[in-house]
N, C-alpha and C positions, 0 to 999 in steps of 0.2 A: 504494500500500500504506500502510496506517495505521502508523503511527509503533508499534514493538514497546520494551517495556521493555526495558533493558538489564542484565544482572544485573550485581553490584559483581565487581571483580576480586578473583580467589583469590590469598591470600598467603602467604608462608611461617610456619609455625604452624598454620594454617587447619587444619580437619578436612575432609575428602571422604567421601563415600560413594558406593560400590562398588556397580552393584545387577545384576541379572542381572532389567529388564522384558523382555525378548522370549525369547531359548534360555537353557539351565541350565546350557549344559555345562563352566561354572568351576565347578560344585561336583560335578562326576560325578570316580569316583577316577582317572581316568586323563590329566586334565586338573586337576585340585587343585595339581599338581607349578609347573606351568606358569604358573596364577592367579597363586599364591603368590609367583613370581618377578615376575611385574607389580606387583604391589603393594610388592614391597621396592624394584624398579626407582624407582616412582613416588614415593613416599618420597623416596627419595633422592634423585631427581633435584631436586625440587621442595620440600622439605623440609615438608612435611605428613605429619598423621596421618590415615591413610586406616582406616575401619570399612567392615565390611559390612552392608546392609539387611538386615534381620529373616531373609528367607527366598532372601536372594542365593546361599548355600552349599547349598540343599538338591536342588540336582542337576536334569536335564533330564524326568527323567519325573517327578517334585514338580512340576515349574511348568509342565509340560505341562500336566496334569490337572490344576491350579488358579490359571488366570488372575488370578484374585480377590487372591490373595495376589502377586502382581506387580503390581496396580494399588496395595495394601496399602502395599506397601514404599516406592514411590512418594511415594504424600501423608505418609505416617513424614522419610523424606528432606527434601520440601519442610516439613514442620512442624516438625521438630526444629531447635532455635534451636541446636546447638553444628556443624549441618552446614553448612559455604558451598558445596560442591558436588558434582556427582552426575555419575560418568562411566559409563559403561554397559559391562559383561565385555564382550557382544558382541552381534553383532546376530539372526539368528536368521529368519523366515518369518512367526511369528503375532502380530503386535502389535497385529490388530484384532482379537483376542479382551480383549483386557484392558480396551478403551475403553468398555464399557457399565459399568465398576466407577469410572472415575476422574470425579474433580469440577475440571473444568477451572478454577472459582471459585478452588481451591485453588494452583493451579498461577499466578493471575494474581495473587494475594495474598501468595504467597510467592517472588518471583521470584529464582532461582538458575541457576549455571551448571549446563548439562545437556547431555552431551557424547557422541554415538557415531558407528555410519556404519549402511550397509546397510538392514536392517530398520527400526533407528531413524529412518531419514527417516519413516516413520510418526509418529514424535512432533517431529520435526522441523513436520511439520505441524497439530500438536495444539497445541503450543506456539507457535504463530503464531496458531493459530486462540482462545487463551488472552487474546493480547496480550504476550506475554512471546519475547526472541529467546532459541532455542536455537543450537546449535552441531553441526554436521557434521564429525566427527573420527573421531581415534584412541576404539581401544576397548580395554579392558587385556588380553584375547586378543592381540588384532594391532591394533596393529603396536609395541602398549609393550611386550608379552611377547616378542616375536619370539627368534627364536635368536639367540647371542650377545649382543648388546647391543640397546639401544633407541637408533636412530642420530639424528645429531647434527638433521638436517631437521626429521624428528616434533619431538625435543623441543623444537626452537627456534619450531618452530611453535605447539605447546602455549604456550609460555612467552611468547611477542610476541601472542598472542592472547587471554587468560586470566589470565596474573598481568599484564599490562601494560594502563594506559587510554592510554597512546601512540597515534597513528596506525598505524593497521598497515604500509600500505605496500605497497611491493612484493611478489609472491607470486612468486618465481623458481622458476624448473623445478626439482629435485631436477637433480643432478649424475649419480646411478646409480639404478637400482630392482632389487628382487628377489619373484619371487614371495613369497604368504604360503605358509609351510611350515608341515605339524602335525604331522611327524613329531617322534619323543620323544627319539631319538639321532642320532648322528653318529659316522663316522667320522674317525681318523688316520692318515697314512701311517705307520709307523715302521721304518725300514729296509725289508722283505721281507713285513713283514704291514701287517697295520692293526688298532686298536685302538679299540672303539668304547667310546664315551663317552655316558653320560645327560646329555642337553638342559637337563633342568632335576631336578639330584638333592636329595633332602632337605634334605642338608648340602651346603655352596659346600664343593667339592675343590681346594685351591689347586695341585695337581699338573697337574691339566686344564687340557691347552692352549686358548688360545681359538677359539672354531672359526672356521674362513673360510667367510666366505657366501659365494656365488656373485652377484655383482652385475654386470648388465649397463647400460653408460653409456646417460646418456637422453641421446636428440635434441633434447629441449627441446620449446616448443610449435611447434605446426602449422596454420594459418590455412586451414581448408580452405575455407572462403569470406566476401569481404568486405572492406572496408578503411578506411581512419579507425578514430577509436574511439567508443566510446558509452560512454552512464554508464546503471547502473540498478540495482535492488536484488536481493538475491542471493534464490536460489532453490534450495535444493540437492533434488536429484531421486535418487532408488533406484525406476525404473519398477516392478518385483514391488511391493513395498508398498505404495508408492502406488495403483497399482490394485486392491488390494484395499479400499480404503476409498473409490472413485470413488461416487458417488453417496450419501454419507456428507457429515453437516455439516462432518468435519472437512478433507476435502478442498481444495485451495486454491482461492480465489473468482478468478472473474474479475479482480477488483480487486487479486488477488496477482499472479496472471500479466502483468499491466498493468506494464511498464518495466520488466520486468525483467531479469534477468542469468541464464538456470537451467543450473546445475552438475548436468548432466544424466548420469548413469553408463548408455553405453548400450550393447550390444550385441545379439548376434542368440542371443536366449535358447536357452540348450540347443544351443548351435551349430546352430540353424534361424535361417537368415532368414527366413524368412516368420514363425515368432514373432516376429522383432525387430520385424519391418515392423506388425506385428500391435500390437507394443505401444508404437510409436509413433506408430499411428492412434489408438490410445484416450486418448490423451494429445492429438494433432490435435483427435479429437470432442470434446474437453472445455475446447476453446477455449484450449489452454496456449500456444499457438505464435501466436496472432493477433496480440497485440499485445506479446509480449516483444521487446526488445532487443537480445540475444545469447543463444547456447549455447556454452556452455563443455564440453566432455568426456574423458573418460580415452583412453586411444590407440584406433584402430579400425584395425580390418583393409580392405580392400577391400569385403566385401560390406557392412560396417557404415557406411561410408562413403557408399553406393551409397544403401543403404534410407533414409538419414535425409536426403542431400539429394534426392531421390525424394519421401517427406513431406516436407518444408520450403518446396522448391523447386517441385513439381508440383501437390501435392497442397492447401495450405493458401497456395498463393504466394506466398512471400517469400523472393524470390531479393535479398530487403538485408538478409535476418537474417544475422548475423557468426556465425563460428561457428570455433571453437578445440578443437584437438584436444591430448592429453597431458597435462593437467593431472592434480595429484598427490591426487584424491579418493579414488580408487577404490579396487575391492581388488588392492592391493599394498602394497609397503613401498618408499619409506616416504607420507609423509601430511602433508597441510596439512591447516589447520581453517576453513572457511569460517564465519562468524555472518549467519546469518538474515536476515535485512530490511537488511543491513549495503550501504552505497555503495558500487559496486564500478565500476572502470572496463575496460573490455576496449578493448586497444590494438592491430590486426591489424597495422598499420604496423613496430612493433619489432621481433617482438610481445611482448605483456606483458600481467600483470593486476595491476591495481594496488587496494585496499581502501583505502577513501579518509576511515575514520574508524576509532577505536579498536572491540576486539572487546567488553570491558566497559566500566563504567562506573566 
């Protein structure tokens, strides 16, 4: 893989910007409550002043029916000299609609932090395809906005990845995880009833207890096959997107998939194995699995387990791809940030992942 620029680290003062390129639904009213609470979160945590692109607030059916204006917001982001970086609401389904508007030139000229998960792995790709490394994360929906607080893992990962040019390091498992939730209230016991509380209300009520998440302890990672470790460049994967631009320039080149490490988000889509198995053959056909290194993936169930050494192992032969299960990509809370082309070492022996060079510059 060709050497990606690396954008400068975000620091406190800095200005961010907010954009809503793939879904709208930070600006729909039933979700504004919510947004608004990411963005103080963020702030605060990080001590920046965060703006919103042009047309980040004008809601999910606005930026449905005008792609154009989410490539817009885009190259505004990367041109405006008071912005150093760009994290994304959320992720969303259609981010190949917006790519026949953007100017990738712009994107390689203006190189900036640019941060989501899901959908965004589409530009995950775009931005490789640029020359420029983005960033595989948190989105200000989930897992910044999340209920109750935005827990310590995310932010420490944001923060060793993004304000820091240190070595990364070590990537440890999260301690607990919890699904993403989008419900808008919660419940309290209080004596005989319960008393429910808004998630995220206009005003902070300092009466409002903090709510308790439901957190279930993680097992840490899982070595479903392999042993020693390899070193190779990171490759972070959302199958749905990705295949939607398969046979598109911006797709990843042979020459990406070459050594590398792919932080691959897999299951058996729709709870159909046969989609999963389906859309880890197209991934197969498209030469991804030849000559990578490792996969790395969020936890699997038995059938998901099944389909992917089935392709890996049967189908594409490579019963010496390493391959590591639980990793903190996916969707859930909380989240690590993987960076782009970034050196990463997969250790099946401990096991461990270790980032073996700074995520900015």
């Amino acid at each position: 893989m060709n050497s990606l620029i690396v954008p400068k680290k975000l620091n406190p003062g800095d200005t961010v910007a907010f954009i809503s390129v793939s879904g709208g639904r930070a600006g729909d009213e039933d979700m504004l409550p919510r947004y608004l609470t990411g963005k103080r979160r963020f702030e605060k945590a990080f001590g920046v002043k965060v703006i919103e692109t042009p047309n980040a607030l004008k809601g999910s059916s606005f930026l449905y029916e005008h792609p154009e204006k989410r490539a817009e917001d885009l190259m505004w982001a990367l041109k405006n000299e008071t912005v150093q970086g760009i994290i994304c609401n959320q992720g969303g389904d259609d981010s190949y609609r917006v790519l026949p508007f953007i100017d990738t030139q712009v994107i390689h000229d203006y190189p900036k932090v640019f941060m989501g998960f899901s959908d965004i792995a589409t530009w995950m790709a775009v931005f490789a395809y640029a020359g420029v490394r983005a960033y595989y994360g948190p989105t200000v929906l989930t897992p910044i906005a999340q209920p109750g607080r935005m827990d310590e893992y995310t932010e420490n990962a944001i923060r060793r990845t993004l304000f820091s040019n240190e070595i990364i390091g070590e990537i440890k498992p999260s301690e607990k995880h919890t699904p993403i939730d989008w419900n808008k209230t919660y419940e309290v016991q209080c004596g005989f009833r319960k008393i429910r509380y808004e998630r995220y209300p206009k005003t902070e009520d300092p009466n409002a207890p903090e709510e308790k998440i439901n957190w279930t302890e993680n097992t840490g990672y899982k070595v479903l096959q392999g042993s020693g470790r390899v070193t190779g460049h990171l490759v972070p994967v959302c199958g749905g997107p990705l295949r939607q631009i398969m046979g598109t320039k911006y797709f990843p080149s042979a020459e990406i998939w070459e050594d590398s490490i792919i932080a691959m988000e897999h299951c058996n889509v729709y709870e159909s194995k046969v989609a999963g198995l389906h859309e880890l053959r197209a991934f197969a056909a498209a030469g991804a699995f030849d000559k990578a290194k490792a996969i790395v993936t969020g936890p699997l169930d038995c059938d998901s387990e099944e389909t992917l050494l089935q392709v890996i192992n049967k189908e594409v032969g490579r019963r010496d791809m390493l391959i590591m299960e639980n990793v903190d990509f996916i969707h859930r809370t909380p989240m690590t940030v993987l960076p782009v082309g970034a050196k990463t070492e997969v250790d099946c022996d401990k096991p461990a992942i270790r980032i073996l060079e700074a995520g900015v510059s």
